[in-house]
C-alpha positions in Angstrom: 0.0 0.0 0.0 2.9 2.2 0.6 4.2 1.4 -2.4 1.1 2.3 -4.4 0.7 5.7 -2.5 4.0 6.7 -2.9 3.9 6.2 -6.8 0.2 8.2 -7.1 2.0 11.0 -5.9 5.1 10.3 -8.2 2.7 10.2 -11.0 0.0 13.0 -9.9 2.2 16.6 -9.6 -1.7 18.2 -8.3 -1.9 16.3 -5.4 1.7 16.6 -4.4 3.6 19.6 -5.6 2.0 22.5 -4.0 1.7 21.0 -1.1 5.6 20.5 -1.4 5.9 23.5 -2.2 4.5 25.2 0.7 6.1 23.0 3.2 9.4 23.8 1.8 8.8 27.5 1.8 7.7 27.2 5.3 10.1 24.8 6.7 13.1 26.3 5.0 12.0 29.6 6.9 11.9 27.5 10.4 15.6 26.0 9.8 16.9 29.9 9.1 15.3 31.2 11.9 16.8 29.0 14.1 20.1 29.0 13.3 19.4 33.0 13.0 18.0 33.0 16.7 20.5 30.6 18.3 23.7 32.2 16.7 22.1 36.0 18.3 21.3 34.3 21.6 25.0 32.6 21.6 26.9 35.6 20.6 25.2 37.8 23.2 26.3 35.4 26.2 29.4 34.6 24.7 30.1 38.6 25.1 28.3 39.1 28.3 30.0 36.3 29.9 33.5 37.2 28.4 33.3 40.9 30.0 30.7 41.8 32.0 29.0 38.3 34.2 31.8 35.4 33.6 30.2 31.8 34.1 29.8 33.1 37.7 30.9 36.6 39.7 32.1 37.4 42.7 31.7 40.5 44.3 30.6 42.3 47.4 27.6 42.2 49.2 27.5 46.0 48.4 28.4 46.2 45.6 25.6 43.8 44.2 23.2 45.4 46.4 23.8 48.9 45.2 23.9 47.2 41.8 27.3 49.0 40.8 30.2 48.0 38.7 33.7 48.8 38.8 33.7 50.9 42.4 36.4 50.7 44.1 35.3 51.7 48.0 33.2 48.5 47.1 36.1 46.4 45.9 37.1 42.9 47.0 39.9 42.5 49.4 42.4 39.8 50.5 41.5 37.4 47.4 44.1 35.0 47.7 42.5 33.6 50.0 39.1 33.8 48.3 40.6 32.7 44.8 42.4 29.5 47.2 38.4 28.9 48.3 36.6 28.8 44.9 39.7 26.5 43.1 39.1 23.6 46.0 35.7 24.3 45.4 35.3 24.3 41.3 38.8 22.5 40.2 36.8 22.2 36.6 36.7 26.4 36.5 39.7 28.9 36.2 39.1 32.2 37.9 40.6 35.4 37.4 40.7 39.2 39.5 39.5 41.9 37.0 39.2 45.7 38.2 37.2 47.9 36.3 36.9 51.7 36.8 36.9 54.8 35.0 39.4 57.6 34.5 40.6 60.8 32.5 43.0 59.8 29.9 45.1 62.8 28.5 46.8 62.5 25.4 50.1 65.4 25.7 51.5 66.5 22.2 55.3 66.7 21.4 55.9 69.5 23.2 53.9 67.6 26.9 51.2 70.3 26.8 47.5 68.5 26.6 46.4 67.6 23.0 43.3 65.3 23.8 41.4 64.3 26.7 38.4 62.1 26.9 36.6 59.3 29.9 37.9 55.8 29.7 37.2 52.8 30.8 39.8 51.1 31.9 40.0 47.2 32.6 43.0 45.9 34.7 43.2 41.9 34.1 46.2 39.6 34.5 48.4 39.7 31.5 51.8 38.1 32.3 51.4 35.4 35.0 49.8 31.7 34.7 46.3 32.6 35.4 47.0 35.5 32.6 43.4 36.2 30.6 44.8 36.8 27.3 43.2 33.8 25.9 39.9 34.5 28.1 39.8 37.8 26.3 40.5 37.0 23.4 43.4 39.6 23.5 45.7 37.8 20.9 43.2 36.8 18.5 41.9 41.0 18.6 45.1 42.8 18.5 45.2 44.5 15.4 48.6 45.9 15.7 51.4 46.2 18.0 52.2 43.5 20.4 50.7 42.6 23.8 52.2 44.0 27.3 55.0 42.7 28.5 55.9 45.1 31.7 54.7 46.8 34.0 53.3 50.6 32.5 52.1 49.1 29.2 49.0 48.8 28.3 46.4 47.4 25.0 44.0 50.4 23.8 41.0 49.4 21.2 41.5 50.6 17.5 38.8 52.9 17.5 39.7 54.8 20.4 43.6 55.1 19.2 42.5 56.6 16.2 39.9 59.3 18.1 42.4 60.6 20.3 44.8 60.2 17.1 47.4 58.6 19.3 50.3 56.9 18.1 51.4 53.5 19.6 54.7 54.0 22.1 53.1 57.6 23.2 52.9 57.8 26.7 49.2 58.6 28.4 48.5 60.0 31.4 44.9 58.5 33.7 43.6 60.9 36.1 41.2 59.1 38.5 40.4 58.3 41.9 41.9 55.2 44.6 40.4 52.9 46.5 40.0 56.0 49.8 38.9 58.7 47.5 42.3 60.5 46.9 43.2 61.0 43.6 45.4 58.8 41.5 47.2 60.1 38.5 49.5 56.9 36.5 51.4 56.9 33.5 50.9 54.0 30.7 52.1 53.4 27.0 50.1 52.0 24.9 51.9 49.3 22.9 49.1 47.5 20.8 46.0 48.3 19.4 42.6 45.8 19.7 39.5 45.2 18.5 36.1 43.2 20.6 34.0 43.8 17.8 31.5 44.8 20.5 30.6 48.8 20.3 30.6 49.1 23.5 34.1 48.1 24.3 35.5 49.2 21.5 34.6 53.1 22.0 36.7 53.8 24.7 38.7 51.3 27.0 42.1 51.1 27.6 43.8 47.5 29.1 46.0 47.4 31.8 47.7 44.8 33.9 46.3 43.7 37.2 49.5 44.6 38.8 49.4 48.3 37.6 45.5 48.5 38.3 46.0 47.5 41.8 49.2 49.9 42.4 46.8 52.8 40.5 43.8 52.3 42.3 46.0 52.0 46.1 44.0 48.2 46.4 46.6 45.6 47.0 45.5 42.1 46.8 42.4 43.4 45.7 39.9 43.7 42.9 36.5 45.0 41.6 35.1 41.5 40.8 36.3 38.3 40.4 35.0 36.1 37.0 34.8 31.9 36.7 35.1 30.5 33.5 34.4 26.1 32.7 37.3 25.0 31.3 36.1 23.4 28.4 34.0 26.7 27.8 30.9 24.5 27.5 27.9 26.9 29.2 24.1 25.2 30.1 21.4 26.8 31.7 21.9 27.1 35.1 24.7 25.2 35.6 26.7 26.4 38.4 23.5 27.0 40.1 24.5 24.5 43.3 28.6 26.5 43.3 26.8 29.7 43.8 24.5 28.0 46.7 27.5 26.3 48.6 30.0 28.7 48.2 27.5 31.9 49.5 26.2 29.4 52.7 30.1 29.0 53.2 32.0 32.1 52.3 29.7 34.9 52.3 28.0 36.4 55.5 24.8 38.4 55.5 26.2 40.9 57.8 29.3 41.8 56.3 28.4 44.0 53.0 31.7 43.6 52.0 31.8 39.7 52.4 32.0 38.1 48.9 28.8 37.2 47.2 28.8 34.7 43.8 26.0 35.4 41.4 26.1 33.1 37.9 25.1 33.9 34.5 21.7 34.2 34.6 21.0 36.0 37.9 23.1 39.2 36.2 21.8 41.7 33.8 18.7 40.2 33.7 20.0 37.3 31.9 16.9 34.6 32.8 14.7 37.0 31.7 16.3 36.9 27.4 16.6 33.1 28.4 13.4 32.3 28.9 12.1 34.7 26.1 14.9 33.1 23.5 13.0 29.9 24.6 9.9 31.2 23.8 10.0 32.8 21.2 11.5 29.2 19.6 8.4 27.8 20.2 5.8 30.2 19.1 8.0 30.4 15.8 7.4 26.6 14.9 3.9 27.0 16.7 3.2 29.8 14.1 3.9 28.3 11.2 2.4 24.7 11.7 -0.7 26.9 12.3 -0.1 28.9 9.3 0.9 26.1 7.0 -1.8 23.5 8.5 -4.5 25.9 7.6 -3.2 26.5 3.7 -2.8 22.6 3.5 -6.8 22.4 4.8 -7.5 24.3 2.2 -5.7 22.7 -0.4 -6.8 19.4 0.6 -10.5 20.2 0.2 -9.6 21.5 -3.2 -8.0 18.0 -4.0 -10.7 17.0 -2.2 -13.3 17.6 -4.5 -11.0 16.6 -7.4 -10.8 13.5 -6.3 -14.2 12.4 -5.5 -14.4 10.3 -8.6 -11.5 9.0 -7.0 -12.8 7.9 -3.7 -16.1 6.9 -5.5 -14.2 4.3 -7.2 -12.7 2.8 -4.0 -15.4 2.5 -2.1 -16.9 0.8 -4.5 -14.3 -1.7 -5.4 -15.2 -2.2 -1.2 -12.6 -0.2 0.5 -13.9 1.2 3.8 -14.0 4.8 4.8 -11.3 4.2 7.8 -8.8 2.6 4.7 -9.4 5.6 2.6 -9.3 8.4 5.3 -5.6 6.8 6.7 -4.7 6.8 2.8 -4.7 10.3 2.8 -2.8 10.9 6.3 0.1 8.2 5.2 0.5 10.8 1.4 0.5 14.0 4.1 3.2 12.5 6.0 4.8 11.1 2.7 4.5 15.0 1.0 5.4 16.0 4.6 8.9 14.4 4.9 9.7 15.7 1.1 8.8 19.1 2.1 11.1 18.9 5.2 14.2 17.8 3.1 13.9 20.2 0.6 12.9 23.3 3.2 16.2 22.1 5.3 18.3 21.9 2.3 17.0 25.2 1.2 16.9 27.3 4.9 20.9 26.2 5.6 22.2 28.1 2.4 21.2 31.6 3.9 21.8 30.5 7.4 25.2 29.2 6.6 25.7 32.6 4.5 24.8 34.3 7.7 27.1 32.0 10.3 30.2 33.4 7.8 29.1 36.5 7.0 27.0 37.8 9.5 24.9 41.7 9.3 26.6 44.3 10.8 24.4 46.1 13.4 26.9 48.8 14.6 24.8 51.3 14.1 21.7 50.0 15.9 23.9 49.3 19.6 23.9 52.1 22.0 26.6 52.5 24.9 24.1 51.9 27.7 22.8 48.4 26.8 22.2 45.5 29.9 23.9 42.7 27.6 26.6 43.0 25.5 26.3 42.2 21.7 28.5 41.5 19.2 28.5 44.2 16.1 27.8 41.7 13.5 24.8 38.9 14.4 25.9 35.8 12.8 23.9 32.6 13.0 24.7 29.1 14.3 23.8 26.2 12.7 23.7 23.2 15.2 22.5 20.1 15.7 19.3 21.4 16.7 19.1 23.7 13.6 18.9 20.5 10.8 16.1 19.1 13.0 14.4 22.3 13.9 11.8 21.8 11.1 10.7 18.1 11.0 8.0 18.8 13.7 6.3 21.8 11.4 6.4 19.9 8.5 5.4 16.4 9.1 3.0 17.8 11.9 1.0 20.6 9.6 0.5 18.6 6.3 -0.6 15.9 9.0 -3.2 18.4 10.8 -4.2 19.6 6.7 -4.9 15.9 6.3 -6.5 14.9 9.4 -9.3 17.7 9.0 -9.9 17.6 5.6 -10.4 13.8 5.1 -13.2 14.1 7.5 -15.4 15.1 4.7 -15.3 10.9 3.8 -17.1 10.2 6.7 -19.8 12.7 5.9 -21.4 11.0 2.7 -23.3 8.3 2.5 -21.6 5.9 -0.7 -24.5 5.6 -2.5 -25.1 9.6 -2.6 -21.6 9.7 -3.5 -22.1 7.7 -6.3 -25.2 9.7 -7.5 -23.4 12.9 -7.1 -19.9 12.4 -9.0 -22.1 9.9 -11.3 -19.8 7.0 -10.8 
């Protein structure tokens, strides 16, 4: 029977192609959509995570309660000890001190009198020792030109900012800011390479220094503004250091003490669970969409064919095949016209997503510098595992549903009207 159905579709194109059609259209539009959606979603917590939330983040009581970053009269203090406490506790994570906090930068001409000033952001990370972030970073895959620091004084400063300021690489800057007691803090640094995030809002203004020279800067020894955890094999799932953050807070981190240390993971920053949960959403209203869409065009079309084929089904109930045979003909051709549909939409949603995963669309313009999350400037999409089978259920499920209501229509004549009316 199989056999029989599969060649009446062969050999009829109006019972098959359309349908086909449609399927494919819809299904290919599923597959891009969710390799569109998932590379979005991946890019934004691979930037988040990288320089704003790591895995997980430690910081001070007040400094999460005041919901501040890069403070220093809120900094972390005495974190050998605290960096000794999460390694015994997460062996499988590598952590890493980071200080964050803004300054004046000001550019002097030949001559040492001003030339430019402007804000910066600066970010003091470990760039020389073992537990050095330069892979974490990504510092030696962005550095456009130059090399990275090597001693103390030296420092990384992005591309678009070196050229705003019109600063030359080996010039010698001057940060004007404030230490850890209020005081002020004036440094001198050289920039020695130039980078690039591709995230706007790094990219505008921040200058890289090392831990070391952040610490002596700010007047915080042994101390830092946060404190990030990265897995190891850089393999992220919902929630997962969920039970660290509960053991280490019940042992490490007291209530009373606002500047105890207090570990907060992914999605409990920058309202991270909140773009989860919508990202999973919004997956399933997409597919729920357009099975609705596409199971009510199919309806449609099947009650055309429908009526086209009345002489059809006139014929084989009177050869004595029951109603039940013919109606579970016509679901077994919808799933048969439903898994041709899926191959072809795949096929044809990969080309533009895998055009997208390489290519990507620049979205500079649209990113402002006082954004939650941290994108990317170009969106590219992922094509995973997920994305090849991300349209099976829409279209085996909608011809299915098409099939399922239109067939009905069997059941509502009698056979010998039917014969009478299609004079068979």
């Amino acid at each position: 029977m199989i056999k029989f159905l599969a060649k009446g579709l062969l050999r009829d194109r109006a019972r098959s192609l359309f349908p086909i059609l449609v399927i494919t259209l819809g299904v290919s539009i599923v597959v891009l959509m969710n390799a569109y959606v998932t590379g979005a979603i991946g890019g934004m917590y691979r930037s988040t995570a990288r320089f704003s939330t790591g895995h997980v983040k430690v910081q001070t009581r007040a400094a999460i309660q005041e919901d501040v970053h890069g403070v220093a009269e809120l900094a972390l203090v005495g974190n050998q000890m605290t960096l000794k406490q999460l390694e015994s506790l997460a062996p499988e994570m590598s952590f890493h001190e980071r200080i964050y906090f803004g300054a004046l930068l000001d550019a002097p001409d030949d001559s040492g009198e001003t030339k430019y000033q402007s804000t910066a952001m600066i970010t003091a990370v470990d760039l020389t020792s073992k537990r050095n972030e330069i892979h974490t970073l990504g510092l030696d895959r962005s550095l456009m030109d130059g090399r990275l620091p090597r001693a103390p004084g030296e420092a990384l400063i992005t591309q678009t900012f070196q050229r705003n300021i019109g600063l030359k690489l080996g010039d010698s800057v001057t940060l004007i800011g404030a230490d850890m007691d209020g005081g002020m803090a004036v440094g001198n640094f050289t920039p020695v390479g130039t980078i690039r995030f591709g995230v706007a809002q790094l990219d505008r203004n921040t200058l890289i220094i090392g831990l070391e020279d952040g610490q002596e800067f700010l007047a915080l020894p042994d101390g830092a503004t946060e404190i990030f955890g990265f897995y190891k094999d850089d393999q992220y799932t919902y929630h997962r250091p969920e039970a660290l953050e509960k053991q280490f807070n019940q042992q490490h981190s007291d209530p009373k003490d606002e500047f105890s240390p207090q570990m907060r993971y992914l999605e409990q920053q920058n309202n991270l669970e909140s773009v989860m949960v919508i990202y999973k959403d919004m997956m399933v209203y997409i597919d729920s969409l357009f099975i609705m869409i596409m199971a009510i065009v199919l309806w449609n079309t099947g009650l055309m064919s429908g009526i086209r084929r009345y002489s059809e089904m006139g014929v084989r109930l009177a050869m004595g095949e029951t109603k039940r045979h013919a109606y579970t003909s016509l679901l077994i051709e919808s799933v048969f016209v439903g898994i041709a549909g899926t191959l072809f939409g795949t096929a044809l949603g990969l080309l533009p997503a895998y055009w997208m995963q390489e290519v990507g669309i620049d979205i500079t313009g649209m990113l402002s510098g006082d954004m939650s999350v941290m994108l990317e400037d170009r969106i590219r999409a992922q094509i995973t595992a997920a994305t090849y089978f991300s349209g099976i259920l829409p279209g085996v499920v909608a011809p299915f549903i098409g099939a399922l209501i239109s067939g009905l229509g069997i059941f509502r004549r009698d056979t010998s009207r039917l014969f009478v009316e299609l004079e068979v």
